[in-house]
N, C-alpha and C positions, 0 to 999 in steps of 0.2 A: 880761439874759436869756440862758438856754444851750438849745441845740437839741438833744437826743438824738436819733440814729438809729432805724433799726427794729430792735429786737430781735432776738436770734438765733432762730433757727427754737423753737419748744416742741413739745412733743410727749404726749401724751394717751394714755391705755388708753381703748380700745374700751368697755370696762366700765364707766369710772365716768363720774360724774353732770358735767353741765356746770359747771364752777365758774368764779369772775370771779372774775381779781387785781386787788384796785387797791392802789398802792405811789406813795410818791412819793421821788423823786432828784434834787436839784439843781432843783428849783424844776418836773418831768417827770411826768406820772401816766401810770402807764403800764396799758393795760386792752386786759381779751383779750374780742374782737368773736367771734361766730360767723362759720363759714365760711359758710352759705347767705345774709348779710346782704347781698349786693351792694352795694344802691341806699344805705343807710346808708350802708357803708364808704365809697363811691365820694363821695359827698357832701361827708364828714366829711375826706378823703383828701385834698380841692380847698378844702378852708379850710383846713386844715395845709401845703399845699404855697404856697399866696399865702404866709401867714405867714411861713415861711421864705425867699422871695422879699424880700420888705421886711424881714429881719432881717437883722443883721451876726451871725454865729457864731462862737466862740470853742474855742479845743482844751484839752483838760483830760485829760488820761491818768494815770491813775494803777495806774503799772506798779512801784512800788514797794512797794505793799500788795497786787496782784491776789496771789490763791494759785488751787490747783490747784480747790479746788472752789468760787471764785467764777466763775458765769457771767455776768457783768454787768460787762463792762471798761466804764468811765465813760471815752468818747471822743465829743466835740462836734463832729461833722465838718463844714465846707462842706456846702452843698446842692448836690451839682454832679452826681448821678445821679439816674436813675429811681427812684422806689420799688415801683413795681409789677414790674421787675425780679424781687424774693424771689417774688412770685405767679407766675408763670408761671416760674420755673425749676423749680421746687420742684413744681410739678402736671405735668406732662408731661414726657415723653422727648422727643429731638431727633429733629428732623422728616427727611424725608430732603431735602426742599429745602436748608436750612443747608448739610448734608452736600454736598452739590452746589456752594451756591455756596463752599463752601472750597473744595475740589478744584478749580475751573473756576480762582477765584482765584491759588490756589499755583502755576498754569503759571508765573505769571511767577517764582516763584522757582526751577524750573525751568530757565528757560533760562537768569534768572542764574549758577545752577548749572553746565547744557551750556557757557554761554559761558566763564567761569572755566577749566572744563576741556578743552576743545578745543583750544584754544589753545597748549596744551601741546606735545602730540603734533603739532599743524601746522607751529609754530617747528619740528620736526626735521626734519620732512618735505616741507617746504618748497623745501629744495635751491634749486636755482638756477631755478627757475620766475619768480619776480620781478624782471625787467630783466636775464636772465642772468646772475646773480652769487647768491654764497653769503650772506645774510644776516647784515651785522655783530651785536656786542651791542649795539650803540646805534641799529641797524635793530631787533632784535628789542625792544629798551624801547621804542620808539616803536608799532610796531605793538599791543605791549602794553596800553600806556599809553594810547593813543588811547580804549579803551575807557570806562578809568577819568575820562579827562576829560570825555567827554560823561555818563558815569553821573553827576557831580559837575556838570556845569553845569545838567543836567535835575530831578538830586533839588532843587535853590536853589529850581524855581519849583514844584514836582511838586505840593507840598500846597495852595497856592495855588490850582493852576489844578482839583485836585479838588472845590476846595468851589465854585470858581466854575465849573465845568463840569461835575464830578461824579465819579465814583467809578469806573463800568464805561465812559463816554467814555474816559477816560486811558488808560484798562487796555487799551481796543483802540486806541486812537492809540502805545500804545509797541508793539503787535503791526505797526502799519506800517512804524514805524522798526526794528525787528528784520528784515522781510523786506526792504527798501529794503537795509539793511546788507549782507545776506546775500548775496542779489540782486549788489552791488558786490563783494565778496568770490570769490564763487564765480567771476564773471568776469575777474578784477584779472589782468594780467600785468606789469602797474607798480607797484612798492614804493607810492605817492603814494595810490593806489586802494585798493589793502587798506587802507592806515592811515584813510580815508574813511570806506571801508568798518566797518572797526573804532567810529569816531567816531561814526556815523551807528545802528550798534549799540547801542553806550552811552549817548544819548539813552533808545532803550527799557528799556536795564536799570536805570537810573536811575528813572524811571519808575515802575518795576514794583515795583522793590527796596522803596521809599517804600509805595505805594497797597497792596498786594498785602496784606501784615501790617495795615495801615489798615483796609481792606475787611472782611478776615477779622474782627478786634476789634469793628468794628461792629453786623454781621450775628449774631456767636456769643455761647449766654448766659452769665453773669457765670462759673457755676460749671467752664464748660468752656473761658474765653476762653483761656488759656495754654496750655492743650495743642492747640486747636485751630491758635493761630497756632505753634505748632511745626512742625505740619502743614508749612506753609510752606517750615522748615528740612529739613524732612524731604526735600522735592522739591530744595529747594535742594544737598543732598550727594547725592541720588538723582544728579539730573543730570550733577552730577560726576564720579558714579561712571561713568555711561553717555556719556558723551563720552570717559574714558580707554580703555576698554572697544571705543568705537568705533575709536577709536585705534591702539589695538595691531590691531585686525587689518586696517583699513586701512593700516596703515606702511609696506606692501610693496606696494601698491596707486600703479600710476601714476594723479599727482594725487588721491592717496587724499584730500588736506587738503578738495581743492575739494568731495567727496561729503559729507566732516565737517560741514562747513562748512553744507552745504544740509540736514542732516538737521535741522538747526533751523529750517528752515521747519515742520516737520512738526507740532510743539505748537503754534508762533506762529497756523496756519492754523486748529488746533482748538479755542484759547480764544476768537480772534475770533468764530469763528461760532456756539458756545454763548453769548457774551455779547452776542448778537443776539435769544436768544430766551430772557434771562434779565434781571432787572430790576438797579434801584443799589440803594444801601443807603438802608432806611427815612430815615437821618437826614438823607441828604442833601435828599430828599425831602421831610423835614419843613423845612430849611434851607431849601428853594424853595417852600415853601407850599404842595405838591404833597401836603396830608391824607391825600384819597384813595386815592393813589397807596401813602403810607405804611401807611394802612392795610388796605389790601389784601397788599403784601408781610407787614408781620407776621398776618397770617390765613393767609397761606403757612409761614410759618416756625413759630409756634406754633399747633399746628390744635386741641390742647385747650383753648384759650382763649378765653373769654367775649368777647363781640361791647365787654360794657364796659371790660372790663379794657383790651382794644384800644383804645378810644377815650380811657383813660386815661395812656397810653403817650404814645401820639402827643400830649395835651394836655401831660404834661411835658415831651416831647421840643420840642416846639414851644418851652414857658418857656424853659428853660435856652439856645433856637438866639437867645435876646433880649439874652443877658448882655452881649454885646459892642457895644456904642452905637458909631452913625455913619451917614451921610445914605447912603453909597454903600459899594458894593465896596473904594473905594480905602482909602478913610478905616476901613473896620473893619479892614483889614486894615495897618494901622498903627497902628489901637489895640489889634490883638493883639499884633504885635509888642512892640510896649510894656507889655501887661499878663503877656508871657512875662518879659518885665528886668525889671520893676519888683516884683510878686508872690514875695515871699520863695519860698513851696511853689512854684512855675513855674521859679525861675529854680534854687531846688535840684535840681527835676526836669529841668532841661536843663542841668544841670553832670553829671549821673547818665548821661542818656541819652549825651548825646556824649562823655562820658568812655571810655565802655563801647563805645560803636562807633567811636573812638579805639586801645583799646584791643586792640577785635579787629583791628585792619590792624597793627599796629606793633609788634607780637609775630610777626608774621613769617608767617603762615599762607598768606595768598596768595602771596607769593611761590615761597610750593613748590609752589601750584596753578598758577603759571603758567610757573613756571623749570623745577618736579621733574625733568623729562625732560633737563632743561642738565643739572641736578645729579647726577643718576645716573647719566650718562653720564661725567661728569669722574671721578666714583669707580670707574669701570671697572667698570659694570653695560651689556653690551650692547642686550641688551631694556628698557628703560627706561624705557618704557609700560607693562610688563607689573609693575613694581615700584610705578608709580606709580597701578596699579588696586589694589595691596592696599594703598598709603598713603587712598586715598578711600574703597575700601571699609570700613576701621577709621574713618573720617570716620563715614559714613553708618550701622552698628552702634551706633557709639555714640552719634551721633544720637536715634536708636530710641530705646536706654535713657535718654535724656533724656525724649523725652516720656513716657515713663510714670514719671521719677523727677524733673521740676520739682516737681509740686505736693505732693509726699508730703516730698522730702527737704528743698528750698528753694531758691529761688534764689540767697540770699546764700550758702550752705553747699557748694552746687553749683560756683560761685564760687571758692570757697577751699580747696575740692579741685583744680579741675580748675588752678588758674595756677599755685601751688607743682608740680605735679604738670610744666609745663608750663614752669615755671626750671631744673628738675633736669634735662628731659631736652636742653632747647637747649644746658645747661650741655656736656654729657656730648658732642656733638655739637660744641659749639667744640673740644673736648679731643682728641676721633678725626680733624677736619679737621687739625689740627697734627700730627700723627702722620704721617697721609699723605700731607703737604708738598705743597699743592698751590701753583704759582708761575704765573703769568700773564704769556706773551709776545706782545704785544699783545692781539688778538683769543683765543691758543691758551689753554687750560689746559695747563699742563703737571705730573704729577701723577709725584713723586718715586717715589713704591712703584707702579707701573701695577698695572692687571689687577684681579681679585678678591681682598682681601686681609682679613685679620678688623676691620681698621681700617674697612673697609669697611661690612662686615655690623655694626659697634657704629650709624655712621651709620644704615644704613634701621631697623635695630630701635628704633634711639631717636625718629626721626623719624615711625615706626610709632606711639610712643609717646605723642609731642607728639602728634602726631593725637588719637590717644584722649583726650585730658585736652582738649586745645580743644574737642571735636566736644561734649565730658559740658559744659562751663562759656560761655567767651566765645564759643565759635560759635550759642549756641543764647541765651543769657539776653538779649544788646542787642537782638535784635528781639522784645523783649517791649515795645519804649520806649511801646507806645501807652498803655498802661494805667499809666505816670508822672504823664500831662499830663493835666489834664480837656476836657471836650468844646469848651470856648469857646479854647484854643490849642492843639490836637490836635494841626492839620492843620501848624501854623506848628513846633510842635516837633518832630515828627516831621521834615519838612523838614529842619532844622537839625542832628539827631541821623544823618540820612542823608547829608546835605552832608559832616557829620564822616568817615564812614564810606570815603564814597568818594576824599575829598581825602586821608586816608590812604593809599586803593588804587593812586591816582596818583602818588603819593611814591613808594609801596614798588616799584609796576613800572617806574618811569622811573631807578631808584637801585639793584635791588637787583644787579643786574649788575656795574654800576660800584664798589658798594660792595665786594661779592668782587674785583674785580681791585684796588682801591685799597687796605682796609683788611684782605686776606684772608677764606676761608669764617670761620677762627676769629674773628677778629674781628666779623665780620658776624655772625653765631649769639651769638657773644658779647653784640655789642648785643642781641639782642633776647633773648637770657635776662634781660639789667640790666631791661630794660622791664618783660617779666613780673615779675620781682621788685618793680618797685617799683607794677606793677598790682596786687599781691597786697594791697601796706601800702595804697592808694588806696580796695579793695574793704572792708578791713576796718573802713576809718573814716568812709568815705562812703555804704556801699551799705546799707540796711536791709533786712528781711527781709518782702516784699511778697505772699507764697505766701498765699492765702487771703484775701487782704483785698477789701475791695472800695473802687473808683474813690475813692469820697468819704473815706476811711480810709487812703488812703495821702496825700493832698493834707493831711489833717490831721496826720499824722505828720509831714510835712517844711516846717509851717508854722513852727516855731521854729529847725527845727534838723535832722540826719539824724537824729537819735533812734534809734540803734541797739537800744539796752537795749529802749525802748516798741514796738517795731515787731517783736521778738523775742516777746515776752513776748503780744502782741495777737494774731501768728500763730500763736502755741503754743495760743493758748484758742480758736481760730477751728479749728484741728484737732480739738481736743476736741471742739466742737461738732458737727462733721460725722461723729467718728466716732460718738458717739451716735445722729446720723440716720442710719446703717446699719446699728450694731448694736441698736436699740432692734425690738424684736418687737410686734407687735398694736400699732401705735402707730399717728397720724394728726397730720397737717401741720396746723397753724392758721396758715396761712398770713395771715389780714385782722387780726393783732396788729401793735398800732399806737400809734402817740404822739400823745398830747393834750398841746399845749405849755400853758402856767398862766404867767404874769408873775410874779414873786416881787416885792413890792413892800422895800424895805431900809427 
């Protein structure tokens, strides 16, 4: 027996008379229900969705025959979303609640962001304030790095302690350990304390980094879940930008770092207190048997929506929070783990996700968000804040044209623009570092051509460059990981996709120092243009093209295999489909069309 999905949206003239299709496909009759039939549908909805519960489903794509005006891709997916999902995206706009809890949400990327960038402009400014002495580079990789290591020990248990604590608890438990940090910092006149300070930070950003994109996924509907977790990205290079920004005109500022430094209290104090008087995510709610609770939030988020539909949400949400068997907390959560290794689609989707948040640290990006200010300064740029707000600010622009060109262009295509794009220019930047000889006596740079030189200016325009190709591809597509994993190992791959991410950050700020005086800039740039290069062959044979799909349609996709061709070919006809649903005039949603399964006896 094979399970077909729900059909793609149809569409109707005002004018004509009501007609019923019956068709049958692989053993599937498929029949279009009126829209006023609720109690039917709702009915009929809850013995289709048991069925599928007690059936094993099988994937069948057939992208070798699909053409342009077939709308019927024949794809068997898991059961592993809602189906009442199409009904309530498809009848209402977004509410301003959602809208809300995004935004409260993305503070923490945010401060990921502020933190990232601060830190910059602090190492310069710093001077001799800590234990009176000038800060080595293997003082300055430690105070770096400290971050990255508590980001990296905190994301290991982040998703964990969300499903078993929750979703907006975490979210203000990492706003403690960010003031706690701060708090240390701002007061530090001992190397030992900052680096505390730093460690005690990175706990929250860790944290935040993990749940924040989680949250958001949860909360947003299907049709808008990718741009909305962009959102995220967006605040995330915002901040960036606004901590260099703060930077440069504190530089001249006695103990300008220590004011930097506290201006991140300033979000941390504001998410806390809206996530005081703002709820968690339906599902986790459904995960604690908390009904009411869920259904009251989605009565908030979707207000066009029937009191049943509502109760039909939460009845599947509730199924699917059953998947994972075990007496206690400990035990399901070691049966996740094992159903993330042992699940062909799981464990390709968690070769996908931390490949890719892999990918973004080791191509070199943060490193120039936490070095940039070392680096410009060794090129013989004196203001070197003020170079390093126009490298973020090309960050955060092209940010921007991300989220409004993921779901149109694609993610896998986004992808294979932005790392070629992103070889060529590290390439072009190892070439102008060798030119302007730079040579390291112990701690000094010393920099054969000083001064402002054109050797100079090929580095920031290229760097300007890299910027833009990372901000368009790898800075923005890995925190998409949520919508790889299905609901029953979300929490656990996500985790592990952000453990990835950050034990990178950690490398790169504890190394990348030493790596310039050991192996040269050229060389160092060099590595990581090799990387990008070979991220580029990585993306092309492993990443499919996930723009449009929904949850159950990509686990079917990566159940045999990455299926490139299928996953290509399935996005292309799922565009089709939507653009019909915007350009079609006098037309109306049937939204209650639906699948009657039939047993095909052999």
């Amino acid at each position: 027996m094979v399970v077909s999905p729900l059909p793609p949206p149809s569409f109707r003239d005002e004018s004509e008379e009501e007609e019923e299709y019956t068709g049958t496909s692989h053993g599937i009759i498929q029949q279009q229900r009126p829209t006023t039939d609720y109690e039917e549908f709702l009915n009929e909805q809850e013995e289709s969705t048991k069925k599928m519960k007690n059936k094993q489903t099988t994937t069948s794509f057939d992208y070798e025959n699909a053409s342009d005006n077939d709308d019927r891709i024949q794809i068997k997916p898991v059961n592993d979303e809602d189906n009442t999902s199409v009904i309530i995206t498809f009848n209402q706009k977004i509410s301003p609640f959602i809208i809300t809890l995004t935004f409260v949400a993305s503070i923490s990327g945010f401060m990921f962001g502020y933190d990232t960038g601060y830190i910059s402009s602090a190492l310069i400014s710093i001077g001799t304030d800590l234990d009176n002495k000038v800060l080595s580079y293997g003082d300055k990789e430690i105070v770096t790095a400290a971050t990255s290591l508590g980001a990296l020990i905190s994301s290991i248990f982040a998703g964990t302690a969300a499903d078993v604590f929750g979703r907006k608890p975490c979210l203000m438990f990492s706003n403690v350990m960010f003031i706690i940090g701060a708090i240390l910092q701002i007061s530090a006149h001992k190397f030992w304390q900052m680096a505390a300070g730093r460690l005690i930070m990175g706990f929250g950003v860790g944290i935040g980094s993990l749940i924040s994109p989680l949250f958001i996924s949860e909360i947003a509907p299907k049709m808008i879940r990718g741009r909305l977790t962009v959102i995220n990205s967006l605040w995330l290079t915002g901040g960036q930008l606004i901590a260099y920004g703060c930077g440069a005109g504190l530089n001249k500022v006695h103990n300008g770092w220590r004011i930097l430094v506290g201006l991140s209290l300033i979000p941390t104090v504001i998410q806390f207190t809206f996530f005081c008087f703002l709820p968690d995510t339906p599902r986790y709610y459904v995960m604690k048997g908390n009904l009411e609770m869920a259904k009251k939030v989605l009565r908030r988020s979707y207000v066009d929506t029937s009191d049943e539909i509502i109760e039909k949400k939460v009845e599947e949400l509730a199924m699917l929070n059953q998947s994972i068997p075990g007496k206690n907390a400990g035990v399901r959560v070691w049966n996740t783990v094992k159903e993330l290794h042992t699940n062909p689609a799981n464990f390709r989707a968690l070769i996908i996700a931390c490949g890719l948040q892999a990918i973004q640290q080791f191509t070199g990006w943060n490193s120039l968000m936490y070095f940039s200010g070392t680096i410009f300064e060794t090129v013989g740029f004196s203001n070197s804040s003020a170079v390093s707000i126009i490298v973020s600010g090309t960050n955060f622009i092209f940010t921007l044209i991300a989220f409004f060109a993921i779901d149109k262009i694609g993610r896998r295509y986004i992808l294979l623009i932005g790392l070629p794009g992103m070889t060529v220019a590290l390439a072009i930047c190892a070439i102008a570092f060798h030119f302007i000889g730079i040579k390291f006596v112990g701690n000094e740079a010393v920099v054969s051509h000083s001064g402002f030189t054109s050797w100079g200016i090929v580095i920031i325009v290229f760097i300007i460059v890299f910027a833009a190709f990372y901000a368009l591809g790898i800075g923005t597509v890995p925190w998409q990981q949520s919508e790889l994993f299905p609901q029953n190992v979300r929490g656990i791959g996500t985790s592990y996709a952000t453990a990835t991410n950050w034990a990178g950050s950690l490398v790169i700020a504890s190394t990348f120092l030493t790596m310039l005086q050991n192996i040269t800039p050229t060389g160092t740039f060099a590595f990581f243009a090799g990387v990008s290069f070979l991220s580029t062959v990585f993306c092309y044979f492993c990443y499919p093209e996930l723009s449009g799909l929904e949850l159950e349609e990509v686990q079917s996709i990566l159940k045999d295999g990455f299926n490139i061709k299928a996953s290509k070919a399935l996005a292309k006809k799922r565009k089709q489909q939507v653009a019909k649903m915007n350009h079609s005039k006098d037309t109306k949603f049937e939204p209650t069309q639906e699948v009657i399964e039939e047993v095909i006896e052999d």
